[in-house]
Every structure is written in C-alpha cells, then in structure tokens.
N, C-alpha and C positions, 0 to 999 in steps of 0.2 A: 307612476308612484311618486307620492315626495313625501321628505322626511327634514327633522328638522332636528339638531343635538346644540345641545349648551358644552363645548368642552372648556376641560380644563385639566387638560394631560394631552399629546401629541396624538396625531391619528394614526390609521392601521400601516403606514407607511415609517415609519416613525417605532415599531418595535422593535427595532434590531437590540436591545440593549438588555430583553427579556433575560434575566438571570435564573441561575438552576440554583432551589434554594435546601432546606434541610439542615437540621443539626449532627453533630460529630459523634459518630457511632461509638461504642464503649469499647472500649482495646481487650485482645484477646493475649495481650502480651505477658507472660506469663503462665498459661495454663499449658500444660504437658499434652505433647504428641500423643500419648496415648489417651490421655484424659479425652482431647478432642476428635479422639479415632472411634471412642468407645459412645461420646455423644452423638455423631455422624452417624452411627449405626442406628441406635436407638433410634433416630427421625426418620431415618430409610425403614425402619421396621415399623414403626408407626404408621408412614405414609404405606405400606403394605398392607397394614393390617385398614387401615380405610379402603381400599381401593377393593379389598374382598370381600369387603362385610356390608352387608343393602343399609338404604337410608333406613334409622332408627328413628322410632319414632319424635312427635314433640317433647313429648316429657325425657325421653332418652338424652334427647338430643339437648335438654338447656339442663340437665346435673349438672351444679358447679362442679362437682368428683372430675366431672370427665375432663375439663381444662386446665386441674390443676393439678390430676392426678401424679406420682411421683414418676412413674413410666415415660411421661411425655418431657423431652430433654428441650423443647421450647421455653413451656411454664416452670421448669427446674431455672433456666439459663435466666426469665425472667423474676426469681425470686433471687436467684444468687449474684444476679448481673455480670454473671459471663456466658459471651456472645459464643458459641460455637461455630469454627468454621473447618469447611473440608480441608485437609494434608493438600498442601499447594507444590507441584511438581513446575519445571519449566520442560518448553519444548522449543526448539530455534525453529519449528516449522511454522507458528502461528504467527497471524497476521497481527501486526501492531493498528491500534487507533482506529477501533471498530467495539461499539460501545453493543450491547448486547440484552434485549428485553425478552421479556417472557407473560403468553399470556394467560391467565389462571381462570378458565370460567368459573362462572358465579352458578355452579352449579351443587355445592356443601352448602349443609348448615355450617353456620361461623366456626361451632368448635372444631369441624373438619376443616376449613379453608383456611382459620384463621396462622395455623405450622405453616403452609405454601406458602402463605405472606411473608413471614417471618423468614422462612428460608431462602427464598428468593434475594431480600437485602444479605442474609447470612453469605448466599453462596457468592454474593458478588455481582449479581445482574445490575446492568445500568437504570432499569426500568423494568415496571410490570405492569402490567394492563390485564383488564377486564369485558366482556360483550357488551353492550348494551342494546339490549331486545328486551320485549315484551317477552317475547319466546320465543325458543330457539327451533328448528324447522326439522333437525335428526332427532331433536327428541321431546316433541312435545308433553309427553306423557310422560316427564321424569324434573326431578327438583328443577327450580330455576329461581336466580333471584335477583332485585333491583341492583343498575350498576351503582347506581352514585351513593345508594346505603353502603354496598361493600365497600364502597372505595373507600369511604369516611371511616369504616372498622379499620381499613386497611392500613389507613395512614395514621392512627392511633395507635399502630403496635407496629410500627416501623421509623425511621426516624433521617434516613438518606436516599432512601429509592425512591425515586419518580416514578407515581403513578398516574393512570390515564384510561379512556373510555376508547375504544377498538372498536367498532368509533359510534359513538350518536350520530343522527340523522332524523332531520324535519317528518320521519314519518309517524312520529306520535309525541313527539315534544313540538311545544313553541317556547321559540326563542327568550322571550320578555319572562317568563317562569324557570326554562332553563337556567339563565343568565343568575337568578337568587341561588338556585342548588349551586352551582358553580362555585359561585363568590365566596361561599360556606364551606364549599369543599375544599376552594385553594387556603382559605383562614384555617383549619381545621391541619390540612396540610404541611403549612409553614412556606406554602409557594411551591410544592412540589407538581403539581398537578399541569399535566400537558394531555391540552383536549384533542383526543381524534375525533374528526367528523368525517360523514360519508352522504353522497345522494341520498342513500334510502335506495329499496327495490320494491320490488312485487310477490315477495313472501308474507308470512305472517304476520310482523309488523305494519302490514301493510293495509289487512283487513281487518284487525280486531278489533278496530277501531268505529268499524262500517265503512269507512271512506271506498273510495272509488281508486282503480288501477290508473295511474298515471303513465305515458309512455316515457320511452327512457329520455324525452328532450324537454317535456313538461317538469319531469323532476329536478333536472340540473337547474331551471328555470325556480324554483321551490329552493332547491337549497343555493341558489345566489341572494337570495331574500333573506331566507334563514339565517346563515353564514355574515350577512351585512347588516340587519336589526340584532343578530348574538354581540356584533362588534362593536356597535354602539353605544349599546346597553351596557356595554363591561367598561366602556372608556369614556365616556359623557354624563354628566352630571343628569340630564336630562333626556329624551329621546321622544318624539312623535314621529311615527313610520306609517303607511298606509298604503300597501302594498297589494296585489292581487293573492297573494297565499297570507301574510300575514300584516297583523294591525300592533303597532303599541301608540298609545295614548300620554303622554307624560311618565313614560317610563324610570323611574329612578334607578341609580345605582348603587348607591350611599351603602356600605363603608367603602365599596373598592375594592379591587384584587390587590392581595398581597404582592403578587407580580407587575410589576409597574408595565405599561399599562394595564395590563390583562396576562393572562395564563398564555401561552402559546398554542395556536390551533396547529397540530397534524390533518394534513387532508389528504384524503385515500383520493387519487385523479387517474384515470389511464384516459381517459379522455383530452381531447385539446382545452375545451370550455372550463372543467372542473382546473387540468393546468392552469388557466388564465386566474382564477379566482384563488389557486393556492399562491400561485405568485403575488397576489395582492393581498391577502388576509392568513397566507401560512407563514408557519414560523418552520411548519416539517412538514414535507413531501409523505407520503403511503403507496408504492409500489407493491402493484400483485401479481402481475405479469401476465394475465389472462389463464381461462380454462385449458388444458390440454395434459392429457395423459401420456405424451414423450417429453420426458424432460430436457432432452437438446432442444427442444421449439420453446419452451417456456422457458431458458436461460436467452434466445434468443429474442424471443420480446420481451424479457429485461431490457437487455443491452437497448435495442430499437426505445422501451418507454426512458429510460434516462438518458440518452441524445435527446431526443424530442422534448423532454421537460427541459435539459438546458437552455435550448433553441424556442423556447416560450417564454422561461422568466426572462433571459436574452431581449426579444419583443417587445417584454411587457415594459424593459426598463428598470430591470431589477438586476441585484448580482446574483447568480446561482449559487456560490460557494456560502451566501448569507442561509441559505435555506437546508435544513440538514436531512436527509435521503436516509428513508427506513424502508427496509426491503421485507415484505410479508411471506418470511421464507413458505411457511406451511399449505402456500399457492398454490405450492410446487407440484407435481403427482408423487415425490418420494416425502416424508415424514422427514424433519430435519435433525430430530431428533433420534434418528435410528442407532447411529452409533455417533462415537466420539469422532473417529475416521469421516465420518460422512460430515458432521457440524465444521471441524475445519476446514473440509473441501469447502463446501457452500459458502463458508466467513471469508473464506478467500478469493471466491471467484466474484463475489457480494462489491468487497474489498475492492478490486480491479476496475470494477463498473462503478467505483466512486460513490459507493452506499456509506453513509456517514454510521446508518444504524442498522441491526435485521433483528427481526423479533419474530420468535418458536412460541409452540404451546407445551405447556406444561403435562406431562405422559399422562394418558390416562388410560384406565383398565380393556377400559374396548375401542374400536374410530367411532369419529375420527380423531388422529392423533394419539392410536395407540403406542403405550411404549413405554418403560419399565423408569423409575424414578431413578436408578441404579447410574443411569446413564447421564441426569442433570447433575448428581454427586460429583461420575468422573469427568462430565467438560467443567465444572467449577474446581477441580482440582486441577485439571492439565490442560485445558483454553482459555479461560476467561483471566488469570493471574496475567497472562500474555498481552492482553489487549488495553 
C-alpha cells in the first residue's frame, strides 16, 4: 500500500493532549429536595410508561404534544431551565476515580430517546454511547436507528457528556466518508465526541451489504487500513491512500476537528494485533473480556486482557497509564445493572484491575439488559456522586 498526507498538526503519535470538551451545565442550586424528588419521579414514570407501551406510530410519534407535553419533567426542566437531579446520598464503600458510561440503543423514535439522553448528563454519567449497526442481530424485526443521526440529536440537547459510537467498524462504512460525518459531529458537539471502533464480525452488518465473510485475520487486516486512512483524513490537510481494502484519492479535511488533532478513537482489542493498533492510534482501550457463562473465568480474562495490554503498549513504545481502560462490563454473563450492590461490586473489582472507565447499558423492558430504570436513579444517587 502507499499513501501520501500533507500535514499540518502533529501525527497519531502526538495526541496525547486530546482535551474533554463541553459547556457548563445550568446549576440545580436552589431548587428544593422535594421539588427535585417529585421531578425524579416523574422521569422514572415516564421512562415506564415507554418501556410498556409498543412503538407508536409515525404520525404518533413526531406530535409536537408529545415532547413538550406538561408530564414530561425533561421538556418542563428545558423550558424553565432547571436541570433536575437525583437526591445524592454518600457511601465510604465506593470506589473513587472511575468515571462511569452508559449505553442507550438507538432503538426509540427521538421523542422516546431523546429523556435517556437527557438523563443520562442529568444523572451524572461520564459518558454515553450508542451501537452502530445496520442492524442489530436480537432483534431485527424491531425499531433501529443511525448512530451518528442520534448522536448529533444527542449532543444538541446535552451540553457536558461525552458521547460516542460502541463502536464503528469498516464493515459497512469507509473511512474517507466516515471522517465528514465525524468532523460534523465533533463541531455539532463542542469536542465531546470520543469514537469507538471495532474489527467488525460476521453478523448482520456483515452481509447486508452483499460482501463476502472475512476470517477473523483478514479483518483485523481491513480495520488496520481503516483505522490508519480514518486518521489521516481527520489530521492531514490532504491524504491519497491506496490500499487493498480501501482507496482515498486527495482526500480533504477542511474545517478539522474541534479536537486538536482529532476526536479520540476507543478501540475494542482482546487480541494482540487490534492491541498493537490501539497503542498506536487509541486514545482508549475497549475491554470485553471474552464469552463465558461463569463469571469467576470472565473476571479472570479481565484481569489476563489488561496485563497483556500493558505489556503491548510497553512493546509498542508507548506509556500505558497515557491510554484510558473502559471495561465493557455487560460482557459479563451477570447484567451489571442488576442491582446497586452488584454495580459497586463490579466498579470496584473494574477499579482494582486499573479500568480507568466501565460502561453499562441502559435497562430495558426485555434482554438483553433487562432491568428496571429504578436502579440507574439509585446508582446516580448512592454511586456515581462517589466517583
């Protein structure tokens, strides 16, 4: 392959200095304990009352009535510009300095998704993320919708959370087209946007396309291309690439990421290879810890993938404590989300094993990731003020 870049900003070696960006959320100081006990409820009964009721239709679903209705303590909080948040408790058993994401399928029309977004900064999460798929493989015959449209609703009615894609992968984007939705996203944003990328598999996203099943060495091989024409394009004035999976031609990038050089890539690696490439072009590590239904062997290849990545960016020449470790707790065979008891245990043993980040999914009515919204209220009252 050979490529050719005009730069004029520092190369992928050279991002350490990628900043978390965002405006200052509106203070809740002054609105009475009860006022915010009685808001809190109201969302929790909201969020219930979606999770029981089937998708409505289109015309249902775009009534302005329904966004701004007086019921809904989001659109109230966005006309009165007070921020509701959950009654904050401490606890000396939770782990300090373990930042906490949550991820919300793109699976609501907006007027339903768009309170989860909202609450999510409300509640406190450090992050929230989204899938990116064609379609999703449990349930193909139910709502599904583009990540990088949600993300763009998402960060327009939020204003400090870091959002992100769980994760893209070359198996139905290229990079050179990717790289524009990005640039728009992070502008749109404010610099909040931190890209997860992934190999890609052999599901859905894989065939919709028509393409052809790749083995699993061919792809790693596909998103080193991918991964290395996404990073050019975001940092070079210029870029010609010519690769066996992908081609750009005088690629431009003009305006530039809000994020000097670029947005920060998270890369999902349990592998050695996909490590080698996070150490060179991540800013965040993606820990999933492999399939298994006992969860003592899946805390145990935890522990085993984060040695091993130390001892790779180590290798590569890189410092590991520069790269920040998000642990994909909902890997696991238990729901991390199950109870409050059970989300501290996991943040803590997360903790131990030098996870900088762990990112849950947002409860939903049936699996996967069943699990009652009641419970994201109390870890944002009695966990996350903690950390």
């Amino acid at each position: 392959m050979a490529h050719t870049a005009t730069p004029d900003t520092p190369s992928p070696a050279t991002t350490d200095g990628i900043q978390r960006g965002g405006l200052p959320v509106t203070s809740t100081k002054g609105t009475s304990s009860a006022t915010t006990r009685r808001t809190v409820a109201a969302v929790r009964e909201l969020t219930r009352s979606i999770e029981s009721s089937s998708v409505p239709s289109t015309s249902e679903a775009t009534r302005p009535g329904l966004r701004t209705a007086p019921s809904c303590p989001v659109a109230a909080a966005r006309r009165t510009g007070v921020r509701p948040r959950p009654r904050r408790s401490r606890s000396p058993d939770t782990v300090r300095g373990v930042r906490v994401g949550i991820v919300i399928l793109p699976e609501h029309r907006w007027w339903a998704a768009e309170p989860l977004w909202r609450m999510a900064e409300e509640y406190g999460f450090a992050h929230a993320w989204t899938y990116d798929h064609i379609g999703w493989r449990p349930g193909l015959e139910r709502p599904w919708f583009d990540a990088v449209t949600t993300l763009t609703a998402a960060a327009t009615v939020t204003s400090t959370l870091r959002i992100g894609t769980f994760g893209s992968s070359p198996d139905f984007r290229h990079p050179v087209h990717y790289a524009r939705q990005l640039t728009a996203l992070d502008d749109i944003s404010d610099g909040r946007l931190t890209l997860g990328l992934a190999a890609g598999g052999v599901d859905f996203d894989a065939h919709v396309l028509g393409g052809s099943e790749l083995p699993a060495s061919a792809r790693v091989d596909r998103f080193a291309e991918f991964v290395e024409v996404l990073d050019q394009v975001l940092v070079h004035d210029s870029t010609t690439y010519r690769g066996e999976y992908f081609t750009a031609v005088d690629a431009r990038r003009a305006p530039g990421c809000v994020q000097p050089p670029r947005m920060p890539f998270a890369i999902a690696a349990n592998g050695t290879r996909m490590m080698r490439l996070t150490a060179r072009y991540g800013r965040g590590w993606i820990a999933a810890g492999g399939y298994t239904d006992d969860l003592n062997t899946w805390w145990r290849a935890v522990a085993d993938l984060s040695m091993r990545f130390t001892d790779v960016v180590a290798e590569e020449g890189g410092d590991p404590a520069r790269i920040d470790r998000y642990l994909s707790l909902d890997a696991a065979p238990v729901y991390s989300l199950s109870s409050v008891e059970y989300f501290r245990e996991v943040v803590g043993r997360a903790h131990e094993l030098g996870f900088t980040d762990v990112i849950s999914h947002w409860p939903r009515p049936e699996e996967p990731y069943a699990g009652k919204e009641s419970t994201v209220e109390e870890i944002a009252s009695e966990v996350l003020p903690e950390l």
